[in-house]
C-alpha positions, 0 to 999 in steps of 0.5 A, a space after each residue: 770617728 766623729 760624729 757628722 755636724 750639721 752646721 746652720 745654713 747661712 741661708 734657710 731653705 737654700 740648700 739642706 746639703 750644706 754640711 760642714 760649712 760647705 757645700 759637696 763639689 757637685 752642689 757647687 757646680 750647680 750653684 756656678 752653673 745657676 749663676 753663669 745663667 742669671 749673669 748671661 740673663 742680666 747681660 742679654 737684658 742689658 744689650 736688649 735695653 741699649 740697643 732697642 732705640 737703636 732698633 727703633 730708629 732703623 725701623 721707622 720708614 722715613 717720612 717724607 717732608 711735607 715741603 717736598 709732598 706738597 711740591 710733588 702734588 702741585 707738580 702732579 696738578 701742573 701735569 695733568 693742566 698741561 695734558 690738557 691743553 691741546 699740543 702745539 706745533 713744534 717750536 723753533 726755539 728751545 722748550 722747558 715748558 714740558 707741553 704736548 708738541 706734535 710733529 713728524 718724526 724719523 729715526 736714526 740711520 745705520 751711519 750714526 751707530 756709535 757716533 757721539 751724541 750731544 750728551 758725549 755718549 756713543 748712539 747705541 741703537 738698541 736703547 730708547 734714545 731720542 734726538 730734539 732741537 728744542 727738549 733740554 737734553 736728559 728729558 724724558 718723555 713720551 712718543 705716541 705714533 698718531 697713526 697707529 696708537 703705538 707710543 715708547 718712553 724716550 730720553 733726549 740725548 742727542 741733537 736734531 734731526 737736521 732735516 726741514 720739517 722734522 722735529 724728533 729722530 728715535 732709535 731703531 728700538 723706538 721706530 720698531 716700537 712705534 711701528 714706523 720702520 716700514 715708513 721711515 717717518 711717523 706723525 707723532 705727539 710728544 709729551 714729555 714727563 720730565 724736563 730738567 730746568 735750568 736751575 737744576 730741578 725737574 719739571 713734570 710734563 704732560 707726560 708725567 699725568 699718564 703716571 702713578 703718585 709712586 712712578 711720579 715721586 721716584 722720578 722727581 724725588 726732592 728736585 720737582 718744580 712746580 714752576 
């Protein structure tokens, strides 16, 4: 037989069983298997480096513009001036101004279930609707029973009450709220909390100053006016 020959391996320390000119079966395995590992190593590395930009970018809160904070801030300081000044009777004509109005008010009667409202939708007397003559439709705000100290937040949808004397009708939800159902009729101040403009945009009332920086920001988003 021939005597085994060790020949030099190509890289020192590598391996002491390259014999022959190659390595045994099971060493190759091994080396295969230590390169499949540093491959899905470099591979990983790689989608890491691309995609943690990308991370980055996902990541980041967004920032809101300082044009649309600033906005915000002076509509929040209109608020609180307009809360401070004394309500005014109701007026006769229409009102965008978002100021305190006091008044009488009444509440839907079961006849009007269902019927179409201003805004096209059928009255539903278990939601906080509300009916003026004078807040732009889509108005939110604030209804205080000055009799008991009782108060509901209200969305004009609709129209009236046509009735001398009267400046709000509420849903029954609201009047149960205000704890005007016994009575039929309440002495009430309204401070509205958001008013639609007739640019578009939203005018923080009164109403609004009884709010949180965040209650405010979600309410008004980009559309405030401080006009």
């Amino acid at each position: 037989m021939l005597a085994e020959t060790h020949a030099t391996v190509p890289y020192p320390g590598l391996d002491r069983e390259y014999i022959n000119g190659s390595w045994p079966a099971r060493r190759i395995g091994s080396l295969r298997a230590n390169m499949l590992r540093m491959a899905t190593l470099c591979a990983a590395a790689v989608v890491a480096a691309c995609t943690a930009p990308l991370m980055r970018a996902t990541s980041t809160p967004s920032v809101q513009p300082q044009g649309t904070a600033s906005s915000i801030a002076r509509a929040e300081q209109e608020a609180v001036r307009l809360d401070q000044l004394p309500p005014m009777p109701a007026p006769h004509t229409a009102d965008d101004s978002g100021r305190k109005v006091v008044g009488k008010a009444s509440f839907y009667a079961r006849q009007f279930d269902g019927k179409k409202m201003a805004d096209g939708r059928r009255f539903n007397p278990a939601t906080n609707v509300a009916a003026s003559k004078t807040l732009p439709i889509g108005t939110t705000a604030k209804v205080i029973n000055l009799d008991n100290g009782k108060s509901a937040t209200v969305t004009v949808e609709d129209r009236g009450p046509y009735v001398r004397g009267r400046m709000l009708d509420v849903s029954p939800k609201v009047a149960q709220t205000l704890r005007m159902k016994k009575s039929g009729i309440a002495h009430v101040v309204v401070k509205p909390i958001a008013v639609p403009q007739p640019d578009g945009k939203v005018k923080l009332g009164a109403g609004a100053a009884d709010m949180t920086p965040s209650q405010v920001a979600t309410l008004a988003g980009s559309h405030v006016s401080a006009e």
